[in-house]
N, CA, C, O and CB atoms as a CASP TS submission, in Angstrom:
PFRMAT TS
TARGET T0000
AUTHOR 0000-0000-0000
METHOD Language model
MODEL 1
PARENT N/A
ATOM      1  N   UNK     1       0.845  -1.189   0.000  1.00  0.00           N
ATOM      2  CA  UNK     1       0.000   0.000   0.000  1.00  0.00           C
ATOM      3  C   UNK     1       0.886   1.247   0.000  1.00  0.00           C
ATOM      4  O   UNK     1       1.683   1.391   0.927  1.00  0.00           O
ATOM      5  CB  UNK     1      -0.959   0.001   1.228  1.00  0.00           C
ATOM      6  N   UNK     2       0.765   2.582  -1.428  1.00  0.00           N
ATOM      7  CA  UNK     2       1.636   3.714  -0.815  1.00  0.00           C
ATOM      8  C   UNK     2       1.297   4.142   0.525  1.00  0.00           C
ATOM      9  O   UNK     2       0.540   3.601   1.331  1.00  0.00           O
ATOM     10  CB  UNK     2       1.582   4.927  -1.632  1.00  0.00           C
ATOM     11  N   UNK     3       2.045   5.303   0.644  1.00  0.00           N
ATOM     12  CA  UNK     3       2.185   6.138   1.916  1.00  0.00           C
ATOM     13  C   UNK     3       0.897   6.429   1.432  1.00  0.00           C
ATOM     14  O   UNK     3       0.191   6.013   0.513  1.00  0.00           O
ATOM     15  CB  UNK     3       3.412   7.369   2.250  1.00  0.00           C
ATOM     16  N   UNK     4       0.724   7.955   3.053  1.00  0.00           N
ATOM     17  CA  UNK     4      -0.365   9.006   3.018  1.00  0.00           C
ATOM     18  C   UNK     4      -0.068   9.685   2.009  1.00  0.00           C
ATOM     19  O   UNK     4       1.071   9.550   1.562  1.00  0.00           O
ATOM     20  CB  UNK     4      -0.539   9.882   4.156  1.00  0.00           C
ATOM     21  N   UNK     5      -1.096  10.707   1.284  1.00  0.00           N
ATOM     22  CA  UNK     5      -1.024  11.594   0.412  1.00  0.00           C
ATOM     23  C   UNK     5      -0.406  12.537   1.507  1.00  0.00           C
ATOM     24  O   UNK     5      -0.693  12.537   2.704  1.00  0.00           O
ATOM     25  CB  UNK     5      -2.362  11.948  -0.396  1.00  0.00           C
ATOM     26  N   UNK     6       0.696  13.513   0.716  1.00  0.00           N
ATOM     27  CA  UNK     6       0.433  14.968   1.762  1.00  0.00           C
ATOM     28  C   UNK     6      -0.028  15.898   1.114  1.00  0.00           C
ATOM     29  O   UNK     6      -0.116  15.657  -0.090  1.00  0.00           O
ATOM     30  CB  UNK     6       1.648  15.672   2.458  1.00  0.00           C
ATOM     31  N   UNK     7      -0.354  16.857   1.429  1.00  0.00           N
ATOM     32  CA  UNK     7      -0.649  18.780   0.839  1.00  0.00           C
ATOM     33  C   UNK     7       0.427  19.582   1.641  1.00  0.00           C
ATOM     34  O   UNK     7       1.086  19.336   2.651  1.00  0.00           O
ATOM     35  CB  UNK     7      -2.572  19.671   1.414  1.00  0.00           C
ATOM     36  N   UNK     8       0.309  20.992   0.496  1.00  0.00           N
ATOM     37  CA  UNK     8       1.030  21.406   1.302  1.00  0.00           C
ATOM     38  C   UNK     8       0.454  23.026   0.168  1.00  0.00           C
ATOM     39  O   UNK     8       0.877  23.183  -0.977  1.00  0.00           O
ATOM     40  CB  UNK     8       2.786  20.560   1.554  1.00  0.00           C
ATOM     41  N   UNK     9      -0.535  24.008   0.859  1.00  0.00           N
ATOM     42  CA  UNK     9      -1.001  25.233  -0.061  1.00  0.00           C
ATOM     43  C   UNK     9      -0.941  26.330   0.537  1.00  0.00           C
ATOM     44  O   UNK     9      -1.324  26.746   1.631  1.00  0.00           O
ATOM     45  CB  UNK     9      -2.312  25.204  -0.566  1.00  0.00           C
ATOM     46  N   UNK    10      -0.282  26.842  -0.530  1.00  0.00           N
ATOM     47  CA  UNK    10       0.333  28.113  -0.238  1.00  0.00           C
ATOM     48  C   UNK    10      -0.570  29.161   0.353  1.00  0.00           C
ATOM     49  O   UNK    10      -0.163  30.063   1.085  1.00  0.00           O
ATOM     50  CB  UNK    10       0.912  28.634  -1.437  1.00  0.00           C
ATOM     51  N   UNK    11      -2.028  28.956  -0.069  1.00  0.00           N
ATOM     52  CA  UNK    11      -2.902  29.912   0.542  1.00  0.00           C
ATOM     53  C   UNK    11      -2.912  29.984   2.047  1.00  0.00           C
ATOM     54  O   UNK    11      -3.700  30.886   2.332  1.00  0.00           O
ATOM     55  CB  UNK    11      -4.205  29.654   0.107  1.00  0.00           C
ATOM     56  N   UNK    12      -2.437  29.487   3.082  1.00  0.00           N
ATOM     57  CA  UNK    12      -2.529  28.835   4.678  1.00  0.00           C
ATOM     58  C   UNK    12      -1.164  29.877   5.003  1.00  0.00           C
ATOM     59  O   UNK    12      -0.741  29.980   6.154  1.00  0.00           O
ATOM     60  CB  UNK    12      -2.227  26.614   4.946  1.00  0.00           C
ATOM     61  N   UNK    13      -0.693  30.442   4.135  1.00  0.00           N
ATOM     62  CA  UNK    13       0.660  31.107   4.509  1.00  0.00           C
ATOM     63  C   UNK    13       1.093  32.492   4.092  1.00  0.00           C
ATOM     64  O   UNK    13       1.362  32.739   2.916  1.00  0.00           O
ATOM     65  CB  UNK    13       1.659  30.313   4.024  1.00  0.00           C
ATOM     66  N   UNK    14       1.155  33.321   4.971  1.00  0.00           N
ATOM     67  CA  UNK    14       1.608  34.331   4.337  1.00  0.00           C
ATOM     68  C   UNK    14       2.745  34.821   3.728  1.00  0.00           C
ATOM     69  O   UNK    14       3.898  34.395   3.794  1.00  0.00           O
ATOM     70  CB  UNK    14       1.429  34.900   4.846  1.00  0.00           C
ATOM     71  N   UNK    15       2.300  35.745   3.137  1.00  0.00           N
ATOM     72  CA  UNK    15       3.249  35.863   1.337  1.00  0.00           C
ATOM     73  C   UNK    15       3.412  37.544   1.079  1.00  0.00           C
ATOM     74  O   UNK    15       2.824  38.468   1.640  1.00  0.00           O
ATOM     75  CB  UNK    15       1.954  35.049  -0.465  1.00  0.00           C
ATOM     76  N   UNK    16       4.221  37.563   0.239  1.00  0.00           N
ATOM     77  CA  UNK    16       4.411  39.232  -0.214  1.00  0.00           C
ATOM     78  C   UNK    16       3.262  39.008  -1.338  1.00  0.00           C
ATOM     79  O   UNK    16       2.591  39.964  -1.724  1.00  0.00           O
ATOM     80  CB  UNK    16       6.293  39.873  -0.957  1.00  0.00           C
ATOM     81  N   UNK    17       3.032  37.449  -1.939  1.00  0.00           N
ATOM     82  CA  UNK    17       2.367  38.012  -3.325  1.00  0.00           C
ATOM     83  C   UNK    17       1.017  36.964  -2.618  1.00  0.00           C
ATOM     84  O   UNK    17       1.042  36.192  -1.659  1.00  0.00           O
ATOM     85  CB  UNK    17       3.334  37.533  -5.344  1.00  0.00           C
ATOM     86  N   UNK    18      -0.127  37.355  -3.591  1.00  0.00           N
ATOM     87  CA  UNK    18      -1.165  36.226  -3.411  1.00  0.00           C
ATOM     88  C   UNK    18      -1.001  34.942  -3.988  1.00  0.00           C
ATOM     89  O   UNK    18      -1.585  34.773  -5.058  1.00  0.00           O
ATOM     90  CB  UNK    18      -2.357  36.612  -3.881  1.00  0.00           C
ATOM     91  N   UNK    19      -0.393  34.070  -3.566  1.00  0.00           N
ATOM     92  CA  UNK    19      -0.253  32.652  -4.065  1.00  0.00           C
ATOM     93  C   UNK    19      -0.744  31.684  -3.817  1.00  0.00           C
ATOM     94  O   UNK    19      -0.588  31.153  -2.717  1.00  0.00           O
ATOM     95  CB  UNK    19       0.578  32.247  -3.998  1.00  0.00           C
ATOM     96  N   UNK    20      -1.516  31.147  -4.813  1.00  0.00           N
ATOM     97  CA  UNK    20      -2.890  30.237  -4.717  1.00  0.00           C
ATOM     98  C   UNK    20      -2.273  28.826  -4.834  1.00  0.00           C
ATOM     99  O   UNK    20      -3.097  27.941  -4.607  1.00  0.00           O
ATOM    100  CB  UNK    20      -4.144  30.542  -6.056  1.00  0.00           C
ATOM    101  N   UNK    21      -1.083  28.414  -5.118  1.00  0.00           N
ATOM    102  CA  UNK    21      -0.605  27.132  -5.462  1.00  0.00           C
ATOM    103  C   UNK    21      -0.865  25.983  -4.082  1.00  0.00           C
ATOM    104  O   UNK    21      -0.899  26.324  -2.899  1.00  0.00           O
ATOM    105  CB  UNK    21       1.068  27.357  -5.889  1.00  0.00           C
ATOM    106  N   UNK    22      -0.982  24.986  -4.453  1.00  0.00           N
ATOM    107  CA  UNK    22      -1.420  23.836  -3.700  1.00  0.00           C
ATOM    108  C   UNK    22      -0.851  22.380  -4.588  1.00  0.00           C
ATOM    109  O   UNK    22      -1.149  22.010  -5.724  1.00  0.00           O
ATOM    110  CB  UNK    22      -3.209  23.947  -3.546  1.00  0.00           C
ATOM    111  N   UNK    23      -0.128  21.889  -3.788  1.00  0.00           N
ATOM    112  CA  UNK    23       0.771  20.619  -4.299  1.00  0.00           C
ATOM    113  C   UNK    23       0.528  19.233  -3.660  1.00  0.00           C
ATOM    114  O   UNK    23       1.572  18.939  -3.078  1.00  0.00           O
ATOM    115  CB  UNK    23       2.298  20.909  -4.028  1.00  0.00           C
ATOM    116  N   UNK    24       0.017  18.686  -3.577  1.00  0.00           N
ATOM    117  CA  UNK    24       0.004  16.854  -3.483  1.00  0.00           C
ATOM    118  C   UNK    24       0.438  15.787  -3.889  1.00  0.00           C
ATOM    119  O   UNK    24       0.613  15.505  -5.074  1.00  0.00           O
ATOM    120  CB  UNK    24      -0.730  16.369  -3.680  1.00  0.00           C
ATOM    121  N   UNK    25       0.615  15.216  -3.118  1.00  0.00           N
ATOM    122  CA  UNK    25       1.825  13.697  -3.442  1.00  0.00           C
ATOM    123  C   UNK    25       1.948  13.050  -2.791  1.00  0.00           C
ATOM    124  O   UNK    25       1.056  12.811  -1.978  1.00  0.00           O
ATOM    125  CB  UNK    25       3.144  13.665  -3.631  1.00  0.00           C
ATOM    126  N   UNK    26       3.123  12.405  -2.785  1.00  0.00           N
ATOM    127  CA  UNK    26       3.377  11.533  -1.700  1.00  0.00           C
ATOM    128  C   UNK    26       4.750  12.620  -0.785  1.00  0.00           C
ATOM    129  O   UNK    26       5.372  13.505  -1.374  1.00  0.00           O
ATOM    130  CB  UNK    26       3.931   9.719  -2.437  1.00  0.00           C
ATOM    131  N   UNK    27       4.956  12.270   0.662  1.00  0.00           N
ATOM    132  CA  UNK    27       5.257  13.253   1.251  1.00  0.00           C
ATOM    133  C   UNK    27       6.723  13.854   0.209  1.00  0.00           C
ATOM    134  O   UNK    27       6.924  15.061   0.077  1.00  0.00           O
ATOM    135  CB  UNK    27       5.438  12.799   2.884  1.00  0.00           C
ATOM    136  N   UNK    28       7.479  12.971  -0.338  1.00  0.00           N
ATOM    137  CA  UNK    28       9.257  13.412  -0.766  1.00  0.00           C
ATOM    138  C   UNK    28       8.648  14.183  -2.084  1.00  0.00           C
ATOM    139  O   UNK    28       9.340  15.121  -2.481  1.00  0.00           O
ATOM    140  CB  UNK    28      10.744  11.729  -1.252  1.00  0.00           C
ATOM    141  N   UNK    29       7.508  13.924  -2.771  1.00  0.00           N
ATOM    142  CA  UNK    29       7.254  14.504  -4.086  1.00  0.00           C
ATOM    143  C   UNK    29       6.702  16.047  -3.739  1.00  0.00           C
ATOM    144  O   UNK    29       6.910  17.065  -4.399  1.00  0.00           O
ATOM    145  CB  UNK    29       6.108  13.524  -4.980  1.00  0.00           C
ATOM    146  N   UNK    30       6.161  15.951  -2.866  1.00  0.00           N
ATOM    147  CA  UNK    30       5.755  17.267  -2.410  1.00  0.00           C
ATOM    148  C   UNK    30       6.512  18.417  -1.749  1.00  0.00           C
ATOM    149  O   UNK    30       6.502  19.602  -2.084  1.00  0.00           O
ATOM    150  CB  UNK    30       4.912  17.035  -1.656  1.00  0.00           C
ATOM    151  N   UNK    31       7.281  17.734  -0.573  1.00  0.00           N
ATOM    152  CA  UNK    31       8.699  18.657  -0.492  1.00  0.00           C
ATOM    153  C   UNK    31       9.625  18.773  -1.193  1.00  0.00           C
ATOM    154  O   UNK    31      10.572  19.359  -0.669  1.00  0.00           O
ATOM    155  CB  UNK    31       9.387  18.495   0.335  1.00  0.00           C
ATOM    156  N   UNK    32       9.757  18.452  -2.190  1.00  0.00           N
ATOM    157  CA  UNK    32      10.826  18.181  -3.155  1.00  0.00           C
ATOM    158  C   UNK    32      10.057  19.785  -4.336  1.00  0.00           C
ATOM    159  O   UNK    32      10.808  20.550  -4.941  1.00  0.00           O
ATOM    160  CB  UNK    32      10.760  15.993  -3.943  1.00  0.00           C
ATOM    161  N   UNK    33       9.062  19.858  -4.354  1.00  0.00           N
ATOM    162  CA  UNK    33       7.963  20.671  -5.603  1.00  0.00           C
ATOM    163  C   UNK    33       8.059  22.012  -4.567  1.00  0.00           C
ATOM    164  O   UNK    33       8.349  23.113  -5.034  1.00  0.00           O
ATOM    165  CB  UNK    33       5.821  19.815  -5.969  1.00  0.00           C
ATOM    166  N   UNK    34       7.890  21.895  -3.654  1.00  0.00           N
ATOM    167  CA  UNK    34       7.787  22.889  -2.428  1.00  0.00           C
ATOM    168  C   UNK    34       8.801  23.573  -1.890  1.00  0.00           C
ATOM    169  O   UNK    34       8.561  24.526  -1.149  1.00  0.00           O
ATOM    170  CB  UNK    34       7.356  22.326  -1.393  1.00  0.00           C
ATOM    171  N   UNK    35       9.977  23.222  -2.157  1.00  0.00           N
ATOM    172  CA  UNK    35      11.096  23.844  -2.141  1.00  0.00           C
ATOM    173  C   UNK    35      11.381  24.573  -3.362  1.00  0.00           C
ATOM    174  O   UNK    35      11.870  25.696  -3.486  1.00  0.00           O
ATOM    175  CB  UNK    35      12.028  23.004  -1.843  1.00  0.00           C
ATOM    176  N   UNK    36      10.989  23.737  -4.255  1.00  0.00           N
ATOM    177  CA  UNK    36      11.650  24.202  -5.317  1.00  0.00           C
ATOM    178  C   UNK    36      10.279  25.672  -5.618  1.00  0.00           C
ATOM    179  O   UNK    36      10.741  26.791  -5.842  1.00  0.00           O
ATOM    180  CB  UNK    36      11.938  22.706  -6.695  1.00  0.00           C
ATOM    181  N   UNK    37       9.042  25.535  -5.594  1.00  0.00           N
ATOM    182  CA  UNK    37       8.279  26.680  -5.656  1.00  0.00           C
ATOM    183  C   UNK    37       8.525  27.724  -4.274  1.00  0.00           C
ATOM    184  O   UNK    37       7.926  28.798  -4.313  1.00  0.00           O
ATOM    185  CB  UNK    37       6.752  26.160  -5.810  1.00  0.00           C
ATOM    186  N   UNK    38       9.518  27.386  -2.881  1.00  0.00           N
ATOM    187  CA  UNK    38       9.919  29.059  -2.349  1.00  0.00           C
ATOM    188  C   UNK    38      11.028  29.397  -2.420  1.00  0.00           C
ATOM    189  O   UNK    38      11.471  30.251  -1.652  1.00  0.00           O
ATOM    190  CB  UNK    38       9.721  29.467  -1.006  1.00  0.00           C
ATOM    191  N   UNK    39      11.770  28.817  -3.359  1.00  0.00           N
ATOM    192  CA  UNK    39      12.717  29.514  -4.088  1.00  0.00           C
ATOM    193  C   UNK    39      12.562  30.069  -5.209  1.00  0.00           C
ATOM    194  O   UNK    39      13.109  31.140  -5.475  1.00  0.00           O
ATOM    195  CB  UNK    39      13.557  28.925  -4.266  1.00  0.00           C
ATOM    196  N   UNK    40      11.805  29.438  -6.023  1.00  0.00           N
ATOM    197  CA  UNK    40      11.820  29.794  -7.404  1.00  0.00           C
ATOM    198  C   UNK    40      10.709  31.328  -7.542  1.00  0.00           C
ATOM    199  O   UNK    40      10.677  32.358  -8.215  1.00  0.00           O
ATOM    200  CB  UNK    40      11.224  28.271  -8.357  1.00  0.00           C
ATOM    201  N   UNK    41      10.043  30.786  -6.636  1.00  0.00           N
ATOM    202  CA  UNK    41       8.543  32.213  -6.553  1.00  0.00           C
ATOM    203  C   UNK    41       8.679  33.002  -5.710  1.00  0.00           C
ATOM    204  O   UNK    41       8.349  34.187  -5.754  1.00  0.00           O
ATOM    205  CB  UNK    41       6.955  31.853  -6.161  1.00  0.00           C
ATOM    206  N   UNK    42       9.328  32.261  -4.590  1.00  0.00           N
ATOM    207  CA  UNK    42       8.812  33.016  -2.983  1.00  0.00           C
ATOM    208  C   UNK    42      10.213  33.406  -2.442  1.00  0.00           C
ATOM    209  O   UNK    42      10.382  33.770  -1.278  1.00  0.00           O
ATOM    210  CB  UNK    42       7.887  31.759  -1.629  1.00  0.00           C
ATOM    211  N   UNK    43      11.211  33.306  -3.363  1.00  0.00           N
ATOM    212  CA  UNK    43      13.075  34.218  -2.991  1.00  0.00           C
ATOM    213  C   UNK    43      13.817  33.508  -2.388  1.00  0.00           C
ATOM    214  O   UNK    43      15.023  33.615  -2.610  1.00  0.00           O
ATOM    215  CB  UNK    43      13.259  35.615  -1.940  1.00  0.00           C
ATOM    216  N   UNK    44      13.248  32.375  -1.252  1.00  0.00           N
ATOM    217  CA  UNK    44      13.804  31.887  -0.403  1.00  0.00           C
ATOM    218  C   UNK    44      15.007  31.178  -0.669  1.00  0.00           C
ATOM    219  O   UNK    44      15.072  30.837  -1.850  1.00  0.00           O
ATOM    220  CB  UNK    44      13.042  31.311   0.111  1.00  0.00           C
ATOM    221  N   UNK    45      15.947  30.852  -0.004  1.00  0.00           N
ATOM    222  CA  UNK    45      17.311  29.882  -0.043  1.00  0.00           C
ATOM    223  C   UNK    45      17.405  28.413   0.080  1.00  0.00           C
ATOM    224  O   UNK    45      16.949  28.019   1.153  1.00  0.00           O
ATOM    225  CB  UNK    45      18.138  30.225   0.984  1.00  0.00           C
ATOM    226  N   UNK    46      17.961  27.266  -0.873  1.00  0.00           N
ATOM    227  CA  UNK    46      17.292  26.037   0.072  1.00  0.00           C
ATOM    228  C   UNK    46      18.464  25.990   0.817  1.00  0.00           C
ATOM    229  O   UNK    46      19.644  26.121   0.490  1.00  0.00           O
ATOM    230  CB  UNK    46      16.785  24.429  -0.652  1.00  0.00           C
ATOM    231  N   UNK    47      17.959  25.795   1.795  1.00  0.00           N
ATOM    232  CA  UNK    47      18.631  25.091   2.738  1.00  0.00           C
ATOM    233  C   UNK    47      18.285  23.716   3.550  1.00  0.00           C
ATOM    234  O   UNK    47      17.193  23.183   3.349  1.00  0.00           O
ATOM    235  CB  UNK    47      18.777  25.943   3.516  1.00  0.00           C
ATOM    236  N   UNK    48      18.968  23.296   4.223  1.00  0.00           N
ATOM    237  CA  UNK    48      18.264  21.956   5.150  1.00  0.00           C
ATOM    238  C   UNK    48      17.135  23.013   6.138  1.00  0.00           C
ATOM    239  O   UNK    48      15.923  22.819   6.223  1.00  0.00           O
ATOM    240  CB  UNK    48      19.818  20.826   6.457  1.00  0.00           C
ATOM    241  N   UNK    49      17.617  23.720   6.567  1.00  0.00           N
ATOM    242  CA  UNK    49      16.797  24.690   7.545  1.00  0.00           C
ATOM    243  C   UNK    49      15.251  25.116   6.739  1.00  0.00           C
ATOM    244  O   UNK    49      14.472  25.732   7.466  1.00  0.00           O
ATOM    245  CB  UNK    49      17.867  26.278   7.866  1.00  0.00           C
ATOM    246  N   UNK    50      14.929  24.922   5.774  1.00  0.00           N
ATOM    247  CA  UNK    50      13.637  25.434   4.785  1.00  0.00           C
ATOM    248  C   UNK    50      13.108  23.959   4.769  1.00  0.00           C
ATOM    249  O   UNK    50      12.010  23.551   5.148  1.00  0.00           O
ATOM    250  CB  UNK    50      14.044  26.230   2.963  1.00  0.00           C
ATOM    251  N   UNK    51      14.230  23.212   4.201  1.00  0.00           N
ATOM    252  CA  UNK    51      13.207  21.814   3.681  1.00  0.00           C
ATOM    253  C   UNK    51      12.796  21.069   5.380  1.00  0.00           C
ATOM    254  O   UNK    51      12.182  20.007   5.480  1.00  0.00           O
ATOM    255  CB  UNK    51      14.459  20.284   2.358  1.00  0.00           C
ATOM    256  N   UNK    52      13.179  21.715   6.334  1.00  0.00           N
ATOM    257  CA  UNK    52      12.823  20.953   7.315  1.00  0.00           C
ATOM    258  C   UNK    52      11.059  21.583   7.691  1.00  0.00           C
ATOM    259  O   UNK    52      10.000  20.970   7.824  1.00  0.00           O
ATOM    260  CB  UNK    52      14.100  21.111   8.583  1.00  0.00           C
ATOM    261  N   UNK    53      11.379  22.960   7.761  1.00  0.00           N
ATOM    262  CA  UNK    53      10.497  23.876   7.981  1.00  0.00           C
ATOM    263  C   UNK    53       9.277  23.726   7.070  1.00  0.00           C
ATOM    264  O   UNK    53       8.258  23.975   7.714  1.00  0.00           O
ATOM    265  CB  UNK    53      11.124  25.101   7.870  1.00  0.00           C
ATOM    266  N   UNK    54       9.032  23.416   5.836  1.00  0.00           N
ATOM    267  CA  UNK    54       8.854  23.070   4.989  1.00  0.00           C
ATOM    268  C   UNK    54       8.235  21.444   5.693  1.00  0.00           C
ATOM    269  O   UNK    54       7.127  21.428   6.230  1.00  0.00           O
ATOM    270  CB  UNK    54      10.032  23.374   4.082  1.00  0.00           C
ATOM    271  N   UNK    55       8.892  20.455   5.625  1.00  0.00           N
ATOM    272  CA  UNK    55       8.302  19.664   5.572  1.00  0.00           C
ATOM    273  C   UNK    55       7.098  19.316   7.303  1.00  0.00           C
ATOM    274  O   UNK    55       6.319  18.392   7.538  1.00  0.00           O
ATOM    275  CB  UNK    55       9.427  18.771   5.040  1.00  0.00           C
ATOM    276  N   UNK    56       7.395  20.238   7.936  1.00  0.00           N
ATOM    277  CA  UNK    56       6.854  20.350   9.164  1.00  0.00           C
ATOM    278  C   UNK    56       5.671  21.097   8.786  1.00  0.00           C
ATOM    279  O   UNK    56       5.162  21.335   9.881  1.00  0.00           O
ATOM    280  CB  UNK    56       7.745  20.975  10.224  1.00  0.00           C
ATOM    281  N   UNK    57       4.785  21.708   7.735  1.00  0.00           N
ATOM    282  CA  UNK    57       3.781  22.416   7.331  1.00  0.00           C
ATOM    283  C   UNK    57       3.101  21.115   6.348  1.00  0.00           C
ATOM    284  O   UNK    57       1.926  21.209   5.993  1.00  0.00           O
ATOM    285  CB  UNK    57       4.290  23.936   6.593  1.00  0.00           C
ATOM    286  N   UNK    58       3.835  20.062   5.998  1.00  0.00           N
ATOM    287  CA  UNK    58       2.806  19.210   4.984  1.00  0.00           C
ATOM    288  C   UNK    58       2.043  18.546   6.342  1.00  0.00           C
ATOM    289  O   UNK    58       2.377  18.250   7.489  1.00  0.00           O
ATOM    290  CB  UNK    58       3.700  17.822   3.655  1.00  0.00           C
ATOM    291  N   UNK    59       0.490  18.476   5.296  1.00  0.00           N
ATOM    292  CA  UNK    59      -0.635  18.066   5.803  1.00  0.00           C
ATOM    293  C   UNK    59      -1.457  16.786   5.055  1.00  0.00           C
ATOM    294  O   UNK    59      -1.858  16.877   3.894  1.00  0.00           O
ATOM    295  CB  UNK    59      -1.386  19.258   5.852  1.00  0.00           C
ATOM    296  N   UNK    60      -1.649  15.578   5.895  1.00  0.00           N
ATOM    297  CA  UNK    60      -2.081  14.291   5.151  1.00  0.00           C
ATOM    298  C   UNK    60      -3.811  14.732   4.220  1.00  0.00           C
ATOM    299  O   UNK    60      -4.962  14.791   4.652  1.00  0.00           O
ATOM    300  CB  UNK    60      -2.280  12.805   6.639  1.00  0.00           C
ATOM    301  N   UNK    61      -3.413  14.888   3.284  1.00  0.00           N
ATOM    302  CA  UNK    61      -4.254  15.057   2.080  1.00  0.00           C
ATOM    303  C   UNK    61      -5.894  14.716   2.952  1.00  0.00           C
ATOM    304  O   UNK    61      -6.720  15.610   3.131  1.00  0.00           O
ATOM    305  CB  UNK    61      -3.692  13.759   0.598  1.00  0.00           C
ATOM    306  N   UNK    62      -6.012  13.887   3.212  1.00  0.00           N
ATOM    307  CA  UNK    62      -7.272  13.264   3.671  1.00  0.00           C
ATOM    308  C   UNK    62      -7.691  13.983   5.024  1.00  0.00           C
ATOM    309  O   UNK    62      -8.824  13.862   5.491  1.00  0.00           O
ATOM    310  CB  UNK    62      -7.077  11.640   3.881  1.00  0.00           C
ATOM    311  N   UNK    63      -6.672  14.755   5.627  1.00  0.00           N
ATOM    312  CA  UNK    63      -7.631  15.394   6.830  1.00  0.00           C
ATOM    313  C   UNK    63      -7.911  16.376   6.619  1.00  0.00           C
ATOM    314  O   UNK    63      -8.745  16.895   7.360  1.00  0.00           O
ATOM    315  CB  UNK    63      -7.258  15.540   8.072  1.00  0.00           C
ATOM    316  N   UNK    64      -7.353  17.146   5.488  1.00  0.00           N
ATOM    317  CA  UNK    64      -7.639  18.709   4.886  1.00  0.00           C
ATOM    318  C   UNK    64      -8.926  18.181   3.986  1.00  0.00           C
ATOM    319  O   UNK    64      -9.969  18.834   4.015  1.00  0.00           O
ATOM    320  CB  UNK    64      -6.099  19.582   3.771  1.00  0.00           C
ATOM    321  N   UNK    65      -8.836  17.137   3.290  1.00  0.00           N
ATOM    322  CA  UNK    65     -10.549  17.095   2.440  1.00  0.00           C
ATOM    323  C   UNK    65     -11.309  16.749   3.470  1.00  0.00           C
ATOM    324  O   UNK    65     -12.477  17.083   3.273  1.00  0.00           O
ATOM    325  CB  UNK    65     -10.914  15.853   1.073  1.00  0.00           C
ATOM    326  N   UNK    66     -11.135  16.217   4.491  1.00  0.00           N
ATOM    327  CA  UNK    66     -12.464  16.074   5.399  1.00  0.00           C
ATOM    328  C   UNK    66     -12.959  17.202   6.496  1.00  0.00           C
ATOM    329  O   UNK    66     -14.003  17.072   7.134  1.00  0.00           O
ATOM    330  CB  UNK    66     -12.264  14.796   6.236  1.00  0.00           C
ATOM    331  N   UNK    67     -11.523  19.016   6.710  1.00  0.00           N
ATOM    332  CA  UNK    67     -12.017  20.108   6.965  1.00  0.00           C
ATOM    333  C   UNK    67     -12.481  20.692   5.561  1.00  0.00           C
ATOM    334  O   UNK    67     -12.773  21.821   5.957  1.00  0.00           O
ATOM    335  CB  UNK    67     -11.067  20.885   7.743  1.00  0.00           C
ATOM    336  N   UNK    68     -12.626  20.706   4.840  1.00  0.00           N
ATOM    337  CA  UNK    68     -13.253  21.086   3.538  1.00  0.00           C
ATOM    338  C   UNK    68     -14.478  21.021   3.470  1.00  0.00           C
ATOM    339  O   UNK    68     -15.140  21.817   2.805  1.00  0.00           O
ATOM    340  CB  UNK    68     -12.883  20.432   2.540  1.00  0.00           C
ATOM    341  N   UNK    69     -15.112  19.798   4.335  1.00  0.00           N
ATOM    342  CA  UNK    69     -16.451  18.981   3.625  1.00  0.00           C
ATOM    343  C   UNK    69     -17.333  19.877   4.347  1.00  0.00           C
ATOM    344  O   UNK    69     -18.554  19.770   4.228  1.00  0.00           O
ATOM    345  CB  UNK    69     -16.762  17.106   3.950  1.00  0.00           C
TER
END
């Protein structure tokens, strides 16, 4: 059986710009997309210190669709 899905959307976070992006996967596909979108969009540096920070904000896909419902 894969892992949990995670999320991880940018709307939950504040930003200089309005950024609507929202990414899902499995947890390494998602921090892996998520680093690379707050550097590439959001200025940031990678560091181990981001991708940790970073991966401490992903959320298992299935408990965010069931605050949704």
């Amino acid at each position: 059986m894969a892992g949990k899905r995670k999320v991880i959307d940018c709307r939950n976070f504040p930003s200089e710009i309005t950024c609507t992006v929202a990414i899902s996967g499995t947890e390494e596909e998602v921090l892996d997309l998520a680093v690379l979108h707050a550097t590439t969009v959001h200025g940031h540096e990678n560091t181990p210190q981001l991708r940790e920070q970073i991966r401490s904000m992903l959320k298992d896909e299935a408990e965010t669709r069931a605050a949704r419902a």
